[in-house]
Every structure is written in C-alpha cells, then in structure tokens.
N, C-alpha and C positions, 0 to 999 in steps of 0.2 A: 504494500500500500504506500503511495508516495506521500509524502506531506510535502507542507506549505511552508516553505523557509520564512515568509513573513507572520506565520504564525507566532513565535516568540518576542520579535520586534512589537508587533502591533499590543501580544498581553504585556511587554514591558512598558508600550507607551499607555495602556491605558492605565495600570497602575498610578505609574508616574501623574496621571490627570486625577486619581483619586487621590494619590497626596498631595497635589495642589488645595483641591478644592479643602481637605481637612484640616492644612495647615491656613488656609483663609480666612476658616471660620472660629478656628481656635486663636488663632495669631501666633501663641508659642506653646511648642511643644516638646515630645522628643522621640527619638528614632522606637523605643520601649512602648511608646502610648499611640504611636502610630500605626506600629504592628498591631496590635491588642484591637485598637478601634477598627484596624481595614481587615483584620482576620485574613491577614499578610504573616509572612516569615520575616521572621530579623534578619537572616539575608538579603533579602528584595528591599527591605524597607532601607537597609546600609547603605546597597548597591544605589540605588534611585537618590539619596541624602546626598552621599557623594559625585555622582551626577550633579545633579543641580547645585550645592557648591562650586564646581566646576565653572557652573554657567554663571557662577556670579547672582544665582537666584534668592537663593538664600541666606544666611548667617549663623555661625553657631555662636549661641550667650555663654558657655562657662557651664561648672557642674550647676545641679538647681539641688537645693536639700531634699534628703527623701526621709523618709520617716525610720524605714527599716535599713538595718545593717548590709552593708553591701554595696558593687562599684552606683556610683552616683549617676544621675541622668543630669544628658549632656541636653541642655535647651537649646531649639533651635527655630527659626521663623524667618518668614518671610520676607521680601525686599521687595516691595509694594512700589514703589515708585519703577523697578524693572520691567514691571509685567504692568501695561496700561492700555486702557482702552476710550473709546470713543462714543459719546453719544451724539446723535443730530436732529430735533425737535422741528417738524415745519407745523406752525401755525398759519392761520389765515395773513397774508404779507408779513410775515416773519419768521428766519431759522435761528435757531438760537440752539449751539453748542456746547458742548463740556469735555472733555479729557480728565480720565478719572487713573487712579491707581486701583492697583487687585485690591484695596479694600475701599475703593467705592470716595476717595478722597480727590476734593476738586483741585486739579493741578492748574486748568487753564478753561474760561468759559469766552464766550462772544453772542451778544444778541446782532441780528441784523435785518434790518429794512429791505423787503425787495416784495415786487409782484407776481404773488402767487397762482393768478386767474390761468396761467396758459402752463398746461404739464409740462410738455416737451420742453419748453426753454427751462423752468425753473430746476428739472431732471439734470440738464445740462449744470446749472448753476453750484447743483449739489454733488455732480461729479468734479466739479474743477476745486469745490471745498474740500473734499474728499482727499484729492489728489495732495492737495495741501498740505492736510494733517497728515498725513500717511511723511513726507517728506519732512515736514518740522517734528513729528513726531516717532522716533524711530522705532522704539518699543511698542507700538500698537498692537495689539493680536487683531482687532478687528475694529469694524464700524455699525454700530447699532441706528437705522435709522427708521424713525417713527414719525408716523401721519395721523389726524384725525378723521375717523368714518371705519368704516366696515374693510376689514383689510386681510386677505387669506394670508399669514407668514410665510407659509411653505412656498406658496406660489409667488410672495411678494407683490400679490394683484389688490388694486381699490378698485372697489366695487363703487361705493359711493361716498362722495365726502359733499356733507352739505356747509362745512365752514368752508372749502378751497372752490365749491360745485365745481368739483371732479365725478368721472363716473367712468366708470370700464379702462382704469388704467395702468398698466403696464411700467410697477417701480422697477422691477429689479431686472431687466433686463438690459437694458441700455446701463447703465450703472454697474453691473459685471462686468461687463466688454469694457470697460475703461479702469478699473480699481483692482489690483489685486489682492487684496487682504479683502476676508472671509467679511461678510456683509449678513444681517439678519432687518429685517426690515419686520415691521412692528405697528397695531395702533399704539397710538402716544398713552392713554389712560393706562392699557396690560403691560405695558413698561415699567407705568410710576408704581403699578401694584408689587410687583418683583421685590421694586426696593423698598416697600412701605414696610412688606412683612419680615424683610433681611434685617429693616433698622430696629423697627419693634421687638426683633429676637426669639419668632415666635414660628415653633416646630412646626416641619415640613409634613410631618404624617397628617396634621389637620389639615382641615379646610379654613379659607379665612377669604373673606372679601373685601375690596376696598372700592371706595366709593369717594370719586373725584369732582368738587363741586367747582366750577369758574366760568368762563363765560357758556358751555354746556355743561350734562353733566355726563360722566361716565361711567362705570365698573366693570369688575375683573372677578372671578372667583380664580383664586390659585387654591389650587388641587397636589400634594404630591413633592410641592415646593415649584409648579409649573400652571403655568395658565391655561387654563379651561378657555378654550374658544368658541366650542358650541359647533352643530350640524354647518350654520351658517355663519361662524362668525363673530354672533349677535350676542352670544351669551355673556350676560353683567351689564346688559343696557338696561340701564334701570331711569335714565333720566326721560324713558318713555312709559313708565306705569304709570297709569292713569289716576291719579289720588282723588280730582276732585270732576268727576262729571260735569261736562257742560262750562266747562272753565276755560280760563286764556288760549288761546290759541298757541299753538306751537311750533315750531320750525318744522313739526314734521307733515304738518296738516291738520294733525287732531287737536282734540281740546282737554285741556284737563292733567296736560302730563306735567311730572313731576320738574323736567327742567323750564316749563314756562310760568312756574308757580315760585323757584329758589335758585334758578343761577344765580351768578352776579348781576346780570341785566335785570331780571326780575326783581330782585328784592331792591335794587339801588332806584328802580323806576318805582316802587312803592313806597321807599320812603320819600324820593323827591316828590311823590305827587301829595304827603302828606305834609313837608317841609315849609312850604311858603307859609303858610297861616301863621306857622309859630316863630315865625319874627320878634313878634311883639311879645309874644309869650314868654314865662319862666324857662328857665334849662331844668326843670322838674318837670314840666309839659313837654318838653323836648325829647325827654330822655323817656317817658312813659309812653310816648309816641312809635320808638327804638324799639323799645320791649315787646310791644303788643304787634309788631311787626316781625321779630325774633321767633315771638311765640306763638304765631302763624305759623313762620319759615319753620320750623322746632316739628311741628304739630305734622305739619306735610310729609316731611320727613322723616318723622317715627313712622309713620301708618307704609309706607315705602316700604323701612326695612323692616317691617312686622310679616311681611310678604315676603322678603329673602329671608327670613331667618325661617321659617316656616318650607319653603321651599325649597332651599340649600342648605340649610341648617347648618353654618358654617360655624367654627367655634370661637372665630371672633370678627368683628365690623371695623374698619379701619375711615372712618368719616374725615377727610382731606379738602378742608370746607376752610372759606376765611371767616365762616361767623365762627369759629370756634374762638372767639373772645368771647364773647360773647356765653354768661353763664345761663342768661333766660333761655336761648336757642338749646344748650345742652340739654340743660334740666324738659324742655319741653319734649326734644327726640327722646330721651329715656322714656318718660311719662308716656307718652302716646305709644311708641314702642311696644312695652310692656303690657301697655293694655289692650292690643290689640292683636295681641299672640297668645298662642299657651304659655301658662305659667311655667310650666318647667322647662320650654325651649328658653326661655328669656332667660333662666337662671341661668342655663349652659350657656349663653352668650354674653361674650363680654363685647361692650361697646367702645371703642379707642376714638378720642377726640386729639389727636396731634396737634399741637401750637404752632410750630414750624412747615409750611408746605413741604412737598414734595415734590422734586422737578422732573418731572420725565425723562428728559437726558442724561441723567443720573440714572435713572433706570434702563434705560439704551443701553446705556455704557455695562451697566450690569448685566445686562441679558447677554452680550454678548462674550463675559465671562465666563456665565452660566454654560452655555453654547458651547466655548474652547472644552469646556470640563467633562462635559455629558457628551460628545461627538464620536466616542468611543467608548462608553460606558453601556 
C-alpha cells in the first residue's frame, strides 16, 4: 500500500496551528500544559516549540514555580506583534481599517471617505488598499474583509446590501486575481460577533449571540466558537422582527420592525422631534423626556430578545448598543425581556450590556486568525 509523503508534513502543520491557537488564548504557557491540553506527546509539543523559536514566533520567560518537587516548567508565549492580520470595514461611503496583532491589538487603523454606489470601481479601490497593506505590512497572514447585507462567505457573493444598494455581486473574485494573501470576506455584524464573545471570555461549547445596534441593526449566533449563517445567510437578523405591528416603516418595506423602532436614526429622530419644546423647560423635563424615550427603546428590545432567547436559547446576549449609558434603557430590556419569556430560559441567560463598542474590523482581522488556525484542523 503506498502512502502519502505529505501525510506527516501536513499532521505536523496542523499541530503546529493547534498550538498557535492555545498559546493565543492562554498567552503563557508551557511545553508540559500544552501537551496535557492538545493530548499531544512531549515530543511533538518540543519538536513544534522549537520550530517556532526558530521563527522568531515565540519566546521563552524562564522557569515558572510549580508546586510539586521536580524539573521546573519553562514559560513560554507568544510574539503577537509577528503574527498580524488585517481587517477592512466598507460602510455606506466609507472603509475604515485596522491591522491587529495575534491577540486582537490595534497596531494601525485608517477611516476613509470615498463613493460606494458603483461595485466594480470601489472593488478596485479595495484591491489597491489591499495591495498596500500587504506591502507596509509584512507579517500579514491575511485580509478579513467585510460588507453590510446578506453575504455567502464561502462564495464571497452579496446578495443584497441595502446600505451600499448593491445586489448580485461578485466580492471575491476580482480581488483574488490581484492579492495574494488568503482573503475571507465577511458580513460586517458576524465579524464584530467573533470578537464580542473572544473579549467577553466566554466558552466556545455554548451558544451566544450578539446583537449590533447603529445606524441598522444586526446579529450573529456563534455556534461552536463559529458563526451560524443560516440556509440563506439571514440567520441573526433580528433588526427585522417585527415588535410592534402597524409601526414605522422600515428600510425593508415592512412596518413595525425592530430597526425602524431603535437604531441610531430612530431613537435620535424621536428625541429631536421631542426636543424643541423643552427649551424653555427645566433639565429635569429634559432628562424625563431621555428616559421615557430609553424606556421605549428598552421595552422594544426586550420583547426582540425574548424571541431569540426562546428560539436559540443561547447562553448569553451580547447587546452592542450606544444606549448602553444609559441605565433606564438597560433596566427596561431586562424587564421586558424576562417577562416575556419562560422563566427559566431567562435564568439561563445572561444579558451583557458592553460600555465600549465593538468594531468590526477588529473582528475581520480576527476571523481571519481564526481561519489560519482551523484550515487544517
């Protein structure tokens, strides 16, 4: 029976990507706890440490104390600024990038100004940005880029984007023929969710969904430590459940759906249309005006996730929202929430209100860590 010379190469490369990825997550380790966790031999785990030394990957810290009598464990981690990647964000006329280290650290960002209405030229735009970083950037593994709308990753195709009104088109093709570092193309929201549940610290065997509120809204269920995309796609679009029958109209035709009730546009169009009056008014009428607006916004959006928590039953909600100052708008999505689910999904779910956004190029640039790690796993 013949075998496959590349057989031994390709299980030493994937190893070697399973001790990236553990030494990522851990930050410092040692050759002892690495074996133990990859249910590896201390030979392979030496053999691979030593390697990536070599490459300059790594570092070793010195003995670390151990409890029990016997040779000492030699610490060792990462060199995070070797190993970098790339995100690249298109919004509606604007891309706005990041260059991140293997642990997700902003090395270098850029927002920029341009016209996103016609694919083909802007496609060009992004290959000659592309080209760029790849050249000032030499350590790239890859380039994450991400759009808004309905977007196959595998096939790298948009379907539909109704911030860019794009429809039927063709990211990644033209853009391989020009780039050669590995490319993952992306919606913008399933990106930021990657990094929401990496910064939260919260294990891979659950489920967990995040929910992105700004000028639409978005979600993602990550499944597995991976994004659930759904038959078509669509799965975690939640800024189209319907909350309140017969309500605003929305960008996508219908009435009543959750993003034409609490993006940014919405809620900042109802408190200006509430603002003028209270000129003359007290900052106590002002601010009671804020709240009872809040506890709308609050209200709409419990009753939302009382529907995914029930239908995805995830074991935590990750709300990426800028009312989250705001303690009326918290207090109200718990409230409503909970009362409009079973009592004991709502125990099992925990609710995360992050103070700090989340920027999707960040999570770009994560995903396609992710990607280097799993492509042989």
């Amino acid at each position: 029976m013949k075998t496959n010379g590349k057989g031994p190469a390709l299980l030493r490369l994937n190893n070697q990507k399973r001790v990236m990825a553990r030494l990522r997550k851990q930050r410092v380790t040692s050759r002892q706890e690495l074996a133990e966790a990859l249910a590896l031999s201390k030979n392979t785990v030496s053999l691979i440490i030593d390697d990536l030394l070599e490459q300059a990957l790594i570092e070793e810290l010195g003995p670390v104390s151990v409890a029990a009598a016997g040779r000492p464990k030699i610490g060792i981690r990462l060199r995070p600024e070797k190993l970098q990647s790339a995100g690249v964000m298109v919004e509606r006329n604007v891309i706005h990038w990041r260059v991140c280290d293997y642990f997700s650290q902003v090395l270098a960002e850029q927002t920029l100004r341009t016209d996103t209405s016609n694919p083909t030229r802007l496609l060009a735009e992004l290959a000659t940005l592309c080209r760029q970083l790849t050249e000032r950037y030499p350590h790239l593994l890859g380039i994450g880029l991400g759009f808004p709308g309905i977007v196959d990753p595998r096939r790298g195709w948009m379907h539909i984007s109704l911030p860019l009104e794009w429809q039927d088109v063709d990211l990644l093709t033209s853009l391989r023929r020009q780039i050669q570092l590995p490319i993952r193309i992306m919606n913008n929201v399933k990106a930021a969710a990657l990094l929401a549940v990496a910064q939260c610290g919260l294990p891979t065997e659950s489920g967990h969904f995040y929910l992105r509120i700004s000028e639409g809204i978005g979600g993602a269920l990550i499944q597995q430590g991976d994004v659930f995309t759904g038959h078509s796609w669509t799965a975690g679009e939640a800024g189209h459940l319907i909350v309140q029958p017969g309500g605003p109209r929305c960008s996508c035709g219908r009435r009543g759906c959750l993003e034409a009730l609490i993006s940014q546009p919405a809620v900042n169009q109802q408190l200006a249309q509430r603002q003028p009056g209270l000129n003359w008014q007290s900052r106590d009428s002002a601010a009671r005006v804020v709240d009872e607006v809040m506890t709308q916004a609050g209200g709409f959006l419990g009753a939302a996730l009382s529907q995914i928590m029930l239908l995805l039953n995830p074991a935590t909600i990750i709300i990426d929202c800028p009312w989250n100052v705001s303690e009326t708008f918290c207090k109200a999505v718990r409230k409503t929430a909970q009362s409009n689910t079973l009592a004991f999904t709502a125990a099992h779910t925990q609710l995360h209100f992050p103070e700090s956004r989340i920027d999707p190029a960040n999570g770009l640039a994560l995903a396609v860590i992710e990607e280097s790690e799993q492509r042989l796993l």
